[in-house]
C-alpha positions in Angstrom: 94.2 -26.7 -43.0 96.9 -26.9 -40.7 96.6 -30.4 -40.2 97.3 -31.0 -44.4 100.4 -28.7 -44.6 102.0 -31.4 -41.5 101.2 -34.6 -43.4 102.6 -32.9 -46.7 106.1 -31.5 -44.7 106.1 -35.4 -43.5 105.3 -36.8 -46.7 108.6 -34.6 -48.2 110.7 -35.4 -45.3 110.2 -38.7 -45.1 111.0 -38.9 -48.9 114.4 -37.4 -48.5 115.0 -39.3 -45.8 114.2 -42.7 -48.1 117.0 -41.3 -50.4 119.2 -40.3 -47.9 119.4 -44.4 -47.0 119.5 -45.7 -50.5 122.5 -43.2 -51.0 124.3 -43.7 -47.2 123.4 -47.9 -48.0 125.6 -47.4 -52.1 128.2 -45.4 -49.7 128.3 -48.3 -47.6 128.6 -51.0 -49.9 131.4 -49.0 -51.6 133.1 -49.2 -48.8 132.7 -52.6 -48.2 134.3 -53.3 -51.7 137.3 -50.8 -51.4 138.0 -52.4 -48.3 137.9 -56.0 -49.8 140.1 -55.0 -52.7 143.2 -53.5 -50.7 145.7 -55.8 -50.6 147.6 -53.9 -47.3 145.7 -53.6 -44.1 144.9 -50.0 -44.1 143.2 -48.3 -41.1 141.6 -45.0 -43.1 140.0 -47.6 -45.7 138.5 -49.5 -42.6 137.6 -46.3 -40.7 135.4 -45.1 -44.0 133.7 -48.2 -43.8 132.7 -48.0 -40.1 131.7 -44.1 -40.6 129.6 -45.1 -43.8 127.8 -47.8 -41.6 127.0 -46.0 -38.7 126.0 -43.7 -41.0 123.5 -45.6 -42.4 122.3 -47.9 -39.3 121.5 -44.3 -37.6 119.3 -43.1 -40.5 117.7 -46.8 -40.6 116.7 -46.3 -36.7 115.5 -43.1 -37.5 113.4 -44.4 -40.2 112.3 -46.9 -37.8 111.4 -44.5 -35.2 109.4 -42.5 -37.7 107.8 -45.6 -39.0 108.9 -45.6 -42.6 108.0 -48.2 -45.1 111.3 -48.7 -47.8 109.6 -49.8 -50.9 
């Protein structure tokens, strides 16, 4: 009984963590492009991007540790 409830609070945390990528991975890549489009070298544009990566390569470690398949 008890064992079924921990593999279902997985199950749902695992799945919001899946989203949480596929969003923090679109921040990313926003970034990326906002970057590439300024024309003047602008240090809050390039200190987004950094935050939005480590951002994301945190929650892909995490996903690592917790052995998560992306599909």
């Amino acid at each position: 009984m008890i064992f079924s409830r921990k593999r279902k609070l997985k199950k749902e945390f695992d799945d919001k963590l899946v989203n949480l990528l596929k969003e923090t991975k679109d921040d990313w890549n926003n970034a990326k492009i906002i970057e590439d489009l300024v024309d003047d070298y602008d240090l809050d544009v390039i200190a987004q991007r950094k935050i939005a990566e480590s951002i994301h390569f945190y929650l892909f470690k995490e996903a690592r540790i917790r052995k998560i398949l992306i599909k």
